[in-house]
C-alpha positions in Angstrom: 0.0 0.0 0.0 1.0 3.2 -0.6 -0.5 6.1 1.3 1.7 9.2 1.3 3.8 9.3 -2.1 4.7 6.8 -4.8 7.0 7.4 -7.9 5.7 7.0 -11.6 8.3 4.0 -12.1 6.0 2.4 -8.7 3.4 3.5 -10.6 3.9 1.9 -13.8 4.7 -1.6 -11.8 1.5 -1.6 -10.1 -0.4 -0.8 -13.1 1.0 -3.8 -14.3 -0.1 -5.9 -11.5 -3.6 -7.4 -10.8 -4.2 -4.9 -8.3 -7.3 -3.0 -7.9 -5.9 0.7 -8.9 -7.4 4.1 -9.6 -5.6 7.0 -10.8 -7.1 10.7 -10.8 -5.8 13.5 -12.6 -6.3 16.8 -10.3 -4.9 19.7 -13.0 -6.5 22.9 -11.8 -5.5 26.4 -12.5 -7.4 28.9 -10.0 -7.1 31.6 -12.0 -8.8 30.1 -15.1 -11.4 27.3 -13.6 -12.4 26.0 -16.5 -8.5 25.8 -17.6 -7.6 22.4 -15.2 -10.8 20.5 -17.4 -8.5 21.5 -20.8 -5.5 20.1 -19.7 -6.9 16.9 -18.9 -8.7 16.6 -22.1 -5.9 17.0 -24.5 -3.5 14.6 -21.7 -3.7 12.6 -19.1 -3.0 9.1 -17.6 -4.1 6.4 -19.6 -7.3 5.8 -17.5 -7.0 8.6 -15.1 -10.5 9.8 -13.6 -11.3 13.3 -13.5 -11.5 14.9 -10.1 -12.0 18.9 -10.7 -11.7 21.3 -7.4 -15.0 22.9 -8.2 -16.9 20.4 -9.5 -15.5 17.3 -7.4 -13.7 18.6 -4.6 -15.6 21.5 -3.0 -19.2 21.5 -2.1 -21.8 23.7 -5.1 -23.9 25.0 -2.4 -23.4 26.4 1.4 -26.3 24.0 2.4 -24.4 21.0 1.5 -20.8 22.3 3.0 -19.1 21.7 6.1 -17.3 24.3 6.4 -17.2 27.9 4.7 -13.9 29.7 2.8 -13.9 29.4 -1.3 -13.2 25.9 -1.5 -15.4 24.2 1.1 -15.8 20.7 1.4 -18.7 18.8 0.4 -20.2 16.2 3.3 -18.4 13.1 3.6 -21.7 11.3 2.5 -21.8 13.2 -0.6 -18.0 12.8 -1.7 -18.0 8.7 -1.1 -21.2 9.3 -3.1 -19.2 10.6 -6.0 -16.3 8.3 -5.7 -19.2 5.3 -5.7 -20.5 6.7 -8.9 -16.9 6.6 -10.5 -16.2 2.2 -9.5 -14.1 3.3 -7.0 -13.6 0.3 -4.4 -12.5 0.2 -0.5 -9.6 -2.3 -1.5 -8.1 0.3 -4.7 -4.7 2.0 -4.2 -5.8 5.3 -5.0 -3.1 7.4 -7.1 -3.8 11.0 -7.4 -1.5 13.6 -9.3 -1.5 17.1 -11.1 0.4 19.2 -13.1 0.9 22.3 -11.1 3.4 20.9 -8.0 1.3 19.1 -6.0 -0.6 22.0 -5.5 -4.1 20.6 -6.3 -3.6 16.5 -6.2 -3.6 17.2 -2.5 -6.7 18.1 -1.6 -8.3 14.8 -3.0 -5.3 12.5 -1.2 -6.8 14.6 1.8 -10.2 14.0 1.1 -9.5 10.2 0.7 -8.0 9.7 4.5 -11.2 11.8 5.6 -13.3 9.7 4.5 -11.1 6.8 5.7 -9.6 5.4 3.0 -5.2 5.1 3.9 -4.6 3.7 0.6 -3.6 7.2 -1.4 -0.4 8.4 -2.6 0.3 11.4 -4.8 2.5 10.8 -7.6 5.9 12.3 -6.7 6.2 15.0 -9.8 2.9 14.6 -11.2 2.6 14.5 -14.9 5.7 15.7 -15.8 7.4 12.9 -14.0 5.4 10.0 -15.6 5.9 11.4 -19.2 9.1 11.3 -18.7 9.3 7.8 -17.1 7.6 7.1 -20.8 4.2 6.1 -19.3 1.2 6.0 -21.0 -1.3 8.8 -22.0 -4.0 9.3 -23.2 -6.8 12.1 -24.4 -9.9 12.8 -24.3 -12.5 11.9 -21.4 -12.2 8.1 -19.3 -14.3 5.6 -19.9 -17.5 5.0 -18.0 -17.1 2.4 -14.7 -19.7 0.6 -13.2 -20.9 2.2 -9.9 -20.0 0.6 -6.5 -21.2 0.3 -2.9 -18.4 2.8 -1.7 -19.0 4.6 1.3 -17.3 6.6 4.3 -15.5 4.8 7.2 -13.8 5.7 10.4 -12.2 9.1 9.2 -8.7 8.7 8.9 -7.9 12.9 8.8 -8.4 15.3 11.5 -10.8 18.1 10.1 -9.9 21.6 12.4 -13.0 23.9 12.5 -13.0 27.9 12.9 -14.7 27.0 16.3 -11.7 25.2 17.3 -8.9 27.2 15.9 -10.6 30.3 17.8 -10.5 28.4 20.8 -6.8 27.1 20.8 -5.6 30.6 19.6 -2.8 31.9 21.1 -2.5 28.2 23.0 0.3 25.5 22.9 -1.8 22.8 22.2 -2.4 24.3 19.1 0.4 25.4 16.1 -1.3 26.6 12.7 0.9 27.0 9.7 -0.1 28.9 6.6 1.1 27.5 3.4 0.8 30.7 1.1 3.5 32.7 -0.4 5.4 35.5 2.1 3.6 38.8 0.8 0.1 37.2 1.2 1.0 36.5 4.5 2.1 39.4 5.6 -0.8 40.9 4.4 1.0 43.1 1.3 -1.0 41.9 -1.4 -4.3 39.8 -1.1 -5.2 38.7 -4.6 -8.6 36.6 -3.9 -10.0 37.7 -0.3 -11.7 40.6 1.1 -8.7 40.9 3.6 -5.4 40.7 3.4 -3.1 39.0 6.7 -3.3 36.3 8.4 -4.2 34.7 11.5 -2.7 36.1 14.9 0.2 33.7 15.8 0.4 31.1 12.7 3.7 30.4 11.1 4.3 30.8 7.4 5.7 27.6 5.2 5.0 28.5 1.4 3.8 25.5 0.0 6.3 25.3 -2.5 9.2 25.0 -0.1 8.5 21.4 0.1 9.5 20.5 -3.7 13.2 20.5 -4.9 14.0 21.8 -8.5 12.9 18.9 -10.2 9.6 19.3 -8.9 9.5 16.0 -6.5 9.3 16.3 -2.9 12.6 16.8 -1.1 14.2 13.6 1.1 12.5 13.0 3.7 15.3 14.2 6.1 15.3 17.7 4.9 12.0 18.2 4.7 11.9 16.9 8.9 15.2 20.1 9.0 13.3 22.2 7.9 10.1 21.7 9.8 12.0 21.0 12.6 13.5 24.5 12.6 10.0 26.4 11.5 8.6 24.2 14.8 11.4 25.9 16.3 10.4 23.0 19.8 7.1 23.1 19.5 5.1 20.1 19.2 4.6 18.5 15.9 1.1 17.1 16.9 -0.4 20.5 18.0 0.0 21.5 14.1 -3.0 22.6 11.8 -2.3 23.3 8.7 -4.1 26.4 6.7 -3.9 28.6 3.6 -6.5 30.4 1.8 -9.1 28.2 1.0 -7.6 24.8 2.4 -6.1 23.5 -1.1 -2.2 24.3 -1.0 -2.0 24.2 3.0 -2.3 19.8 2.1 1.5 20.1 0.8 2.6 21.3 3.8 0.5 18.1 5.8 1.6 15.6 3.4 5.8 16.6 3.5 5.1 16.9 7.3 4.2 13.1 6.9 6.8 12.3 4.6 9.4 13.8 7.0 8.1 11.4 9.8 6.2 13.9 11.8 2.9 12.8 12.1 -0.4 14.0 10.1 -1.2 17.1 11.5 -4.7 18.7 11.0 -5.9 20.7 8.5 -8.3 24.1 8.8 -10.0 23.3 5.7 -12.3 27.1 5.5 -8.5 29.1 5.9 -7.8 32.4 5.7 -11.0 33.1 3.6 -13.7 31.6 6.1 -11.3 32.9 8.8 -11.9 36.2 7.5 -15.1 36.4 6.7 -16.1 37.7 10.3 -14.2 41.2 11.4 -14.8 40.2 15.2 -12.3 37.3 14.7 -9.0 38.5 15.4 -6.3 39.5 12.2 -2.7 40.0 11.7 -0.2 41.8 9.0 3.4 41.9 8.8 
């Protein structure tokens, strides 16, 4: 099984194998929504799913959300719904990947442990690494699967609420970490919410820190460093991980994993749900 990340050559070998597999191509750009759809029409995976943020991955309408922010999640009834409707089984290896650094594949390797299924890995790279392993592509949209009795088990991910995050503020049982770039954080730019700064206390870790140049996840050792140092001693377990709308603040929870440091939680509404109410407390610089 694997459940944090596997390389395209892994990849290729298990798709070669008996093994119940399903692979999901997560390309998004969110500036251009519609954008993610294109890519994956004209390449992806030979038998890739589509799993789109919007579409897929967040809920359509406030009723049917648990939480608030841009990108908020749909129940966990509704999502196993979705995956039922695609074939997808409780004994696949799940494979998710994307084409923008991880940046979007995470959210639906999130998503899978949350509605307690361990057996998801993003592919180390993403596209660009499994073209150039030679693997297969294809175009176009996947074939139809038969629909399955899929549902949601025993949650495997730890879901942090604005409630919660309010309550532990300013606490050491509680560490959040916001995974988007320096100037949004500091509040100097603010490019998609009402207001721009961040959340009294939190640490920044860019999201992009975590990949080297070839766009793969660095070793496992300096990724623990590095978090290590940003921890500067406090306690890997009291860490929830945010960002603007709880898409690029998974990076940061998976390489936190990767590095052997447990799987810390994530604030899935972020900055953007966080921010939504002026009586809750805000931070620049």
């Amino acid at each position: 099984m694997y459940a944090t990340l596997i390389t395209a050559e892994q990849l290729l070998t298990l798709q070669q194998s008996s093994k119940p597999l399903m692979v999901f191509d997560c390309s998004f750009e969110l500036m251009q929504p519609t954008e993610g759809e294109q890519q994956y029409l004209r390449a992806h995976i030979a038998g890739a799913q589509r799993a789109d943020l919007d579409r897929h991955l967040s809920a359509k309408h406030p009723a049917d959300a648990v939480n608030g922010g841009r990108h908020p999640l749909p129940t966990r009834e509704a999502f196993a719904a979705w995956l039922a409707s695609l074939g997808f089984t409780a004994d696949m290896q799940a494979v998710v990947y994307d084409r923008q650094g991880a940046n979007y594949c995470g959210r639906l390797w999130w998503m899978l442990k949350w509605v307690g299924h361990e057996a998801v890995a993003v592919l180390d790279g993403g596209l660009q690494a499994w073209e150039a392993a030679n693997g297969a592509i294809e175009t176009g949209t996947a074939l139809p699967r038969v629909a399955s009795a899929f549902h949601a088990s025993t949650p495997k991910a730890q879901l942090a609420t604005t409630d919660t995050v309010l309550q532990q503020l300013g606490r050491p049982t509680q560490t959040l970490v916001d995974a988007r770039g320096t100037p949004r954080f500091r509040g100097e730019v603010e490019p998609l919410d009402p207001v721009a700064g961040h959340i009294p206390g939190a640490l920044n870790r860019p999201f992009n820190l975590n990949l080297g140049p070839d766009g793969r996840f660095k070793p496992a050792e300096e990724l623990r460093a590095e978090f290590t140092a940003l921890l500067a001693g406090r306690d890997p377990a009291s860490v929830v991980h945010h960002c603007g709308s709880g898409v690029s603040a998974v990076p940061n929870l998976l390489a936190m994993e990767v590095a052997g440091l447990g799987r810390g939680a994530l604030y899935a509404g972020s900055w953007s749900e966080w921010c939504s109410d002026p009586a809750r407390p805000m931070a620049q610089g």
